[in-house]
C-alpha positions in Angstrom: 0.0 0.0 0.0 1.6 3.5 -0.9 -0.1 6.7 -0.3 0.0 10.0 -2.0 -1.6 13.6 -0.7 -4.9 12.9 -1.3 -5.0 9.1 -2.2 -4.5 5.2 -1.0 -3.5 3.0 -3.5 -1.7 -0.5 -4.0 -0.7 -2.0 -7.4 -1.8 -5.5 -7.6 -0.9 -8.8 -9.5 -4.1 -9.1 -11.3 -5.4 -8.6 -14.7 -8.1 -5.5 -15.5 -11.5 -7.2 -15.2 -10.3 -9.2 -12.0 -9.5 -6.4 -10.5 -12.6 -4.4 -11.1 -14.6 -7.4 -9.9 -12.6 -7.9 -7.0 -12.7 -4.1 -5.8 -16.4 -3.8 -6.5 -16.6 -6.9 -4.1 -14.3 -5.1 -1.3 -16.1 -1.9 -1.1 -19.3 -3.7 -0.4 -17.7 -5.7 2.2 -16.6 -2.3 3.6 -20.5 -1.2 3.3 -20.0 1.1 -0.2 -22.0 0.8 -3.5 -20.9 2.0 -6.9 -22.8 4.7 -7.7 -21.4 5.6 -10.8 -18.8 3.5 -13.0 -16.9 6.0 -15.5 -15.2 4.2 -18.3 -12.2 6.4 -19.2 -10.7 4.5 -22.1 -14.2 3.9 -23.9 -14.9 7.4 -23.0 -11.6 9.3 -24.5 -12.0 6.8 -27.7 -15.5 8.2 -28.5 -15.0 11.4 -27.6 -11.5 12.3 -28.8 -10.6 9.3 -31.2 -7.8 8.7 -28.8 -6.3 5.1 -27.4 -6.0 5.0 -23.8 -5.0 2.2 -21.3 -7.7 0.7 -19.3 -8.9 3.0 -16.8 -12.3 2.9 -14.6 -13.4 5.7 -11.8 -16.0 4.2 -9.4 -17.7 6.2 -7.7 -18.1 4.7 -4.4 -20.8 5.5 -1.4 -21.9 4.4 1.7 -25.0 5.8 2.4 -24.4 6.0 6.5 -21.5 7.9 6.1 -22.5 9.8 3.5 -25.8 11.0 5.3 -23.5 11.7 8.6 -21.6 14.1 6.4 -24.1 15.5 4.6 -26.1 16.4 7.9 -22.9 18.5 9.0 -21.9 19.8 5.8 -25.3 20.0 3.2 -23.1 21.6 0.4 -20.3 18.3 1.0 -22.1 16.7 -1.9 -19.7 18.6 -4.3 -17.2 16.0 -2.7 -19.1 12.8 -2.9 -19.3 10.1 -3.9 -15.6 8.8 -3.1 -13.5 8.1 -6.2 -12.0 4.5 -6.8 -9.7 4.4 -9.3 -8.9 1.2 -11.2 -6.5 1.3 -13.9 -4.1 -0.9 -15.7 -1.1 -0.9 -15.4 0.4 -4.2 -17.7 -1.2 -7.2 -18.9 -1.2 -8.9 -15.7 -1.0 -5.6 -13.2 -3.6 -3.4 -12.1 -3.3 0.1 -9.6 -5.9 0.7 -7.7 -6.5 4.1 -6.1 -8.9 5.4 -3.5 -9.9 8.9 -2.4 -8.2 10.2 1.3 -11.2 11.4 2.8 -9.4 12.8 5.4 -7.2 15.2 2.5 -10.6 15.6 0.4 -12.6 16.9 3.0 -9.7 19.2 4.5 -11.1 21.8 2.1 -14.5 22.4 4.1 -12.2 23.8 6.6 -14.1 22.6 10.1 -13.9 19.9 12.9 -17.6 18.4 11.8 -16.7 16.6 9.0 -13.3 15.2 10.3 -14.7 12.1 12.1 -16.8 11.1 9.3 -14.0 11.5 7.3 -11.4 9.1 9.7 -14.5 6.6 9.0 -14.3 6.5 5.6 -10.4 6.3 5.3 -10.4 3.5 7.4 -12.6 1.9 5.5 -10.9 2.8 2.5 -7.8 1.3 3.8 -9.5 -1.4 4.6 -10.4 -2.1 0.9 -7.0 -1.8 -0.4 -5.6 -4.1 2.6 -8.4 -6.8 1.0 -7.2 -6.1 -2.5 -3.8 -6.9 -1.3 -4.2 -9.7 0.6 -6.2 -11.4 -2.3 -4.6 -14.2 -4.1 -3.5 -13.2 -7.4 -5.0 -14.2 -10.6 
């Protein structure tokens, strides 16, 4: 598991699909549905004409959470749902990238939101510890 500024992520010995199946599968363990599923590759092809790797954004909720933070913070929607990145990486290697709650919602810029926020990064984490402790393909 590495982290950046605003994002959890691992790179994991598993082909594409696998590993859009098998992150789907961890976030609902972890009490998140995919709200949204962005194909980026399919996307920039019919748009732009352009070849691009394989590349999903999920966009992932779990609607306790997200009604604890929307109770503090009504205009917090801009920030929702949480972003799941999957993208490949080889034929055989996939990274897969979550949203730091905690770095996302710093931008409100009060204490109400933070504990919702540690929540969801745990959980987050928690997703990417699954992915990695998966076997591979």
């Amino acid at each position: 598991m590495d982290n950046t500024n605003y994002g959890i992520t691992a790179t994991l010995d598993l082909d594409f699909d696998t590993a859009v199946d098998r992150t789907i599968a961890c976030l609902k363990d972890q009490g998140f549905g995919v709200l949204t599923d962005i194909d980026i590759k399919s996307t920039l092809k019919e748009k732009l004409d352009v070849d691009f790797r394989k590349y999903r954004i999920l966009g992932a909720c779990n609607p306790p959470l997200a009604y604890q933070a929307l109770s503090a913070e009504t205009d917090l929607g801009l920030l929702l749902p949480c972003n799941v990145i999957v993208s490949e990486v080889s034929d055989t290697a996939t990274r897969v990238a979550v949203i730091d709650p905690v770095a996302a919602m710093s931008v409100v810029g009060h204490d109400r939101i933070k504990p919702v926020a540690e929540q969801v990064r745990a959980k987050m984490t928690a997703v990417i510890q699954a992915l990695e402790n998966l076997p591979p393909n």
